[in-house]
Every structure is written in C-alpha cells, then in structure tokens.
DRENPA-3360 file (N, C-alpha, C; in nm, 2 decimals, always signed):
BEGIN
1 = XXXXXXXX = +2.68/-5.97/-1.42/+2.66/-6.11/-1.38/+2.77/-6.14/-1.28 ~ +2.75/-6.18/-1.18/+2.83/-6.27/-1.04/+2.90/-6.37/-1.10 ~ +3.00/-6.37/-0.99/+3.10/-6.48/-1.04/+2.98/-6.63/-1.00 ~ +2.92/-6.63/-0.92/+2.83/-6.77/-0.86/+2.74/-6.77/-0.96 ~ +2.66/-6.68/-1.06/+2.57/-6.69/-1.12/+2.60/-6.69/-1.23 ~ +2.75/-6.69/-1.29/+2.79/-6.69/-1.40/+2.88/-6.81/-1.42 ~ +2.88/-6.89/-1.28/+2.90/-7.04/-1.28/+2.77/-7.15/-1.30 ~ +2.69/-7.11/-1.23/+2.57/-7.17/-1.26/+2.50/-7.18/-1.38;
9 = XXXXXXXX = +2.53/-7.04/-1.52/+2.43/-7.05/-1.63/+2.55/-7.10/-1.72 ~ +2.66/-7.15/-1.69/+2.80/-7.18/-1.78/+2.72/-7.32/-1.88 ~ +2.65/-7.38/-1.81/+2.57/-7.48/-1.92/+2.48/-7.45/-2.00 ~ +2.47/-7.27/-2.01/+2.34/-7.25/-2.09/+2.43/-7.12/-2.23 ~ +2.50/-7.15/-2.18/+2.62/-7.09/-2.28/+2.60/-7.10/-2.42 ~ +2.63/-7.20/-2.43/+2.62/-7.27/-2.60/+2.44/-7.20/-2.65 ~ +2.36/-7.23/-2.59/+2.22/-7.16/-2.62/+2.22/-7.01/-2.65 ~ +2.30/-6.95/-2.51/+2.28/-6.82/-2.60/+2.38/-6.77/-2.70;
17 = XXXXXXXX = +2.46/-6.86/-2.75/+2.54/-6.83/-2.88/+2.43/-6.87/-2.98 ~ +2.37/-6.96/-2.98/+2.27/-7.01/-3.10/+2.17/-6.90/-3.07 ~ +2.14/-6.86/-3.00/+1.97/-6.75/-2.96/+2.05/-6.59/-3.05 ~ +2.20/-6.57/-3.00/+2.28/-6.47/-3.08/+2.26/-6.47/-3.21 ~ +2.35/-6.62/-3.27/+2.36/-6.64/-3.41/+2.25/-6.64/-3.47 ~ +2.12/-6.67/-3.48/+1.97/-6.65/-3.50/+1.95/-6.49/-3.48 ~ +2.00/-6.45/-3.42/+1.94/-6.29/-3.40/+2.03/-6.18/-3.55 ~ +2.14/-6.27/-3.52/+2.23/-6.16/-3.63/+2.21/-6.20/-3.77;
25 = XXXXXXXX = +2.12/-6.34/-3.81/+2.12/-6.39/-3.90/+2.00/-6.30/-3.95 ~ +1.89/-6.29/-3.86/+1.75/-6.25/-3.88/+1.77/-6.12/-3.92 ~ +1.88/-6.02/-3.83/+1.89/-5.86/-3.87/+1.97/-5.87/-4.01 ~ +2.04/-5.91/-4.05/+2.10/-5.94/-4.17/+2.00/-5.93/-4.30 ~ +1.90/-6.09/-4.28/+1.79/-6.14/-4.38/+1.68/-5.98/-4.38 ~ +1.66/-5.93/-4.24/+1.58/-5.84/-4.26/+1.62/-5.67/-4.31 ~ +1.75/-5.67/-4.32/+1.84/-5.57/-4.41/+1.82/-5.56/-4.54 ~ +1.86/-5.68/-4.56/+1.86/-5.71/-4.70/+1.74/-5.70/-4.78;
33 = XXXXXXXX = +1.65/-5.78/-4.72/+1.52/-5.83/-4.72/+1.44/-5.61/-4.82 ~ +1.46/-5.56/-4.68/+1.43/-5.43/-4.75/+1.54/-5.30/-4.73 ~ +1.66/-5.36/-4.79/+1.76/-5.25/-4.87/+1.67/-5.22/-5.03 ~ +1.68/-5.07/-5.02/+1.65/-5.02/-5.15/+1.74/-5.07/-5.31 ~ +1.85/-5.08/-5.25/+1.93/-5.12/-5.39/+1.90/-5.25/-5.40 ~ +1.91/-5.34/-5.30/+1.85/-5.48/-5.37/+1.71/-5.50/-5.42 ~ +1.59/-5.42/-5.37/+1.51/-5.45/-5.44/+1.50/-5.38/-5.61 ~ +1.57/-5.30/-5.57/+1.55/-5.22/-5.71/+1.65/-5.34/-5.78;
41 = XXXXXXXX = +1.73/-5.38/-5.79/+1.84/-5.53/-5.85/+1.72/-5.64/-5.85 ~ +1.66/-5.62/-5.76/+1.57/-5.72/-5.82/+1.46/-5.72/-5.92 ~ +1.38/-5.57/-5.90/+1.28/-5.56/-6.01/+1.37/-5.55/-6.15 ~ +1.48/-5.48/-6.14/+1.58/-5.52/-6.32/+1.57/-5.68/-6.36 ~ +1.63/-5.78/-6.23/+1.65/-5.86/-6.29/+1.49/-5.93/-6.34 ~ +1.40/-5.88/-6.25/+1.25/-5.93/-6.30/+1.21/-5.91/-6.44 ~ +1.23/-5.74/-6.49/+1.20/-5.68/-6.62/+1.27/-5.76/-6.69 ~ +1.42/-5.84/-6.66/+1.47/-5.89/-6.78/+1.44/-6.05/-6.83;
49 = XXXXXXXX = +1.39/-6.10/-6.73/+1.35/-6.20/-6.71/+1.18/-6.21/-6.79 ~ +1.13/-6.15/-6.75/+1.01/-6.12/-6.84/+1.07/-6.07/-7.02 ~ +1.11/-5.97/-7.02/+1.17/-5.94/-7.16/+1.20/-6.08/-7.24 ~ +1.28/-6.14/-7.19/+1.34/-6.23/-7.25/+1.23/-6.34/-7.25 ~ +1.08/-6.36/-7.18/+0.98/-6.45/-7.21/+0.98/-6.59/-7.08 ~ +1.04/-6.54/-7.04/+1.04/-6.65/-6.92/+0.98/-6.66/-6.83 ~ +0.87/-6.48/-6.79/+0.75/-6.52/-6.70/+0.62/-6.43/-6.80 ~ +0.54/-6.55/-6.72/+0.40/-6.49/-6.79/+0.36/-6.32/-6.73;
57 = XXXXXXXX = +0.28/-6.32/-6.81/+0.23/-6.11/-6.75/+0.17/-6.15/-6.60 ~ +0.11/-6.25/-6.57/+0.06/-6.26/-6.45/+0.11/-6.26/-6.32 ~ +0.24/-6.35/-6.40/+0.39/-6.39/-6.28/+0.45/-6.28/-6.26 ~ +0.48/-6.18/-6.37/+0.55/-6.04/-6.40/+0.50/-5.96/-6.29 ~ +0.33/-5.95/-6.33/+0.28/-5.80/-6.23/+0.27/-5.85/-6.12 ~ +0.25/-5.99/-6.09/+0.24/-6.03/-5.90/+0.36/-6.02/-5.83 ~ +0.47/-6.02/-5.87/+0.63/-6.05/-5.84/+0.68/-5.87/-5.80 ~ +0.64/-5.78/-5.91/+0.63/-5.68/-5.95/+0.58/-5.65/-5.82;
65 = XXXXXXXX = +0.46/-5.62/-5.80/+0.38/-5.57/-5.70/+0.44/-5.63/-5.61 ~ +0.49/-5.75/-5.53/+0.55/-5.74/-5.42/+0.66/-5.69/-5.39 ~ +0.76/-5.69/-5.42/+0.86/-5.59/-5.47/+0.89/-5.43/-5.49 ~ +0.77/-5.39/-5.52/+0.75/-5.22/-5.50/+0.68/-5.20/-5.41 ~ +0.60/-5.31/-5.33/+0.52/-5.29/-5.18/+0.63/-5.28/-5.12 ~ +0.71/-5.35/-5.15/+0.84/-5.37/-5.00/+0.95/-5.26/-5.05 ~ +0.96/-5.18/-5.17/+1.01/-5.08/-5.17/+0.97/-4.93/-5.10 ~ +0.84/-4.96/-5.14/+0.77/-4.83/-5.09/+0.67/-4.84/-4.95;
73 = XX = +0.70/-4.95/-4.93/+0.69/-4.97/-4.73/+0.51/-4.94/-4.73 ~ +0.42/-5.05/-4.89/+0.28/-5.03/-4.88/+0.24/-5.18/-4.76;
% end
C-alpha cells in the first residue's frame, strides 16, 4: 500500500480492525467449536447430567447425536 492510498483509506481503519476482530473471534469459536477434547468434555459432562436425572432420554440421545456428529465430522 502507497503512502497516497494509505492516506486516503486512514478513515476505513477502525473497520478493518472490527472486520479483523470478527475474523479471529470466528477462528477461535470455530476451533473450539470442533476440538476433539472439548467435545468429548462435553459428552461426559452430558452422561453426567443425564445420570444424575436432569435430562430426559430424548434430550440425552438428541444432544448426544449432535455432539458425536461434530466429533466424527457425520
């Protein structure tokens, strides 16, 4: 980028810090989103959650099945 064209987008600056910060937020959420260790932390804390009576078998196997979809990339 030119010094003349890098004067001229100086007002659009702040935008692409927000268009940035949205981008690193999204790779982040989408890391997490399907890291192996967190979903498997998640289906424990599901099984114990059920164990202990706090979701129905319905709520169990639908939560379940999304969670081993997004484990096993169905």
């Amino acid at each position: 980028m030119g010094l003349i064209s890098g004067v001229l987008t100086l007002p659009l600056a702040p935008v692409r810090g927000v268009v940035w910060v949205a981008d690193q937020l999204a790779q982040a959420a989408d890391r997490e989103l399907h890291d192996p260790s967190v979903l498997r932390a998640r289906l424990a804390a599901l099984n114990e959650e059920y164990e202990a009576g706090h979701l129905s078998t319905e709520a169990f196997e639908r939560e379940e099945q999304q969670l081993l979809d997004l484990l096993y990339g169905c």
